[in-house]
C-alpha positions, 0 to 999 in steps of 0.5 A: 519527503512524501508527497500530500498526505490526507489529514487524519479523521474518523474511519466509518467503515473498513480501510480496503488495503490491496497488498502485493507481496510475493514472500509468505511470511511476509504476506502473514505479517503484514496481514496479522498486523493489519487485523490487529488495527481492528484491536480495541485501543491499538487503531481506529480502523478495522481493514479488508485486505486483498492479496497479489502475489506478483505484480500483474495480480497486483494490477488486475486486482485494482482494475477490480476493487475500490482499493483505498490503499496499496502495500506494494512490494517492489520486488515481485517476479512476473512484474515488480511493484516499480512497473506495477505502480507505473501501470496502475498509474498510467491506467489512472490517468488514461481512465481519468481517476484519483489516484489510489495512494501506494505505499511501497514495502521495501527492505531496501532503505537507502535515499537513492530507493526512496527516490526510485520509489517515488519516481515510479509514482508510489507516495510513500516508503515503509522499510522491511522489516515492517514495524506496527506503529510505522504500518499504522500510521501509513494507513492512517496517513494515506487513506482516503476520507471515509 
């Protein structure tokens, strides 16, 4: 079960996704998906991606942008997306910030991974191999209102 999800609305400008994934093909993937969302009848919103490939980059590149949203693969090398989210998380609530929704990005589905997964802080879980329809709607799930 996910925690509170923002209701869907009107996007006026781009979703800013910050997406750290280590694999190439996937980082592609995950990529060309997210441009399609800006396809006439496919989805309401065009998107600004930031990419991490590791887990510090990860957490450097939130410390400067404004993300809406995180695709967070959880295992990275240097530091995995479960101490990547603790982090990100720990530094959101020493500076007093709204916490920035985190979708982790797994090929691992199992409950007992889900329950990992939101226990480091992330708000939700999407299964590799991504699927377009789920990416889409985590992202209309998860942004912020516009």
């Amino acid at each position: 079960m996910s925690t509170s999800a923002v209701p869907a609305k009107a996007v006026s400008r781009p979703v800013r996704v910050l997406m750290a994934e280590d694999n190439q093909l996937n980082q592609r993937i995950l990529e060309r998906m997210l441009a399609s969302a800006a396809t006439p009848g496919l989805a309401p919103f065009p998107t600004v991606l930031g990419k991490a490939t590791n887990g510090r980059e990860a957490v450097a590149l939130w410390e400067e942008g404004a993300w809406d949203l995180i695709l967070m693969d959880c295992q990275m090398p240097e530091m995995d997306g479960f101490a990547a989210t603790r982090e990100i998380r720990r530094r959101e609530l020493a500076g007093g910030l709204v916490p920035v929704p985190i979708i982790a990005v797994t090929a691992n589905a199992a409950a007992s991974d889900r329950h990992d997964c939101l226990g480091a802080g992330m708000n939700d879980v999407l299964t590799k191999p991504v699927q377009l329809e789920a990416l889409l709607e985590m992202v209309r799930r998860w942004t912020p209102p516009l």
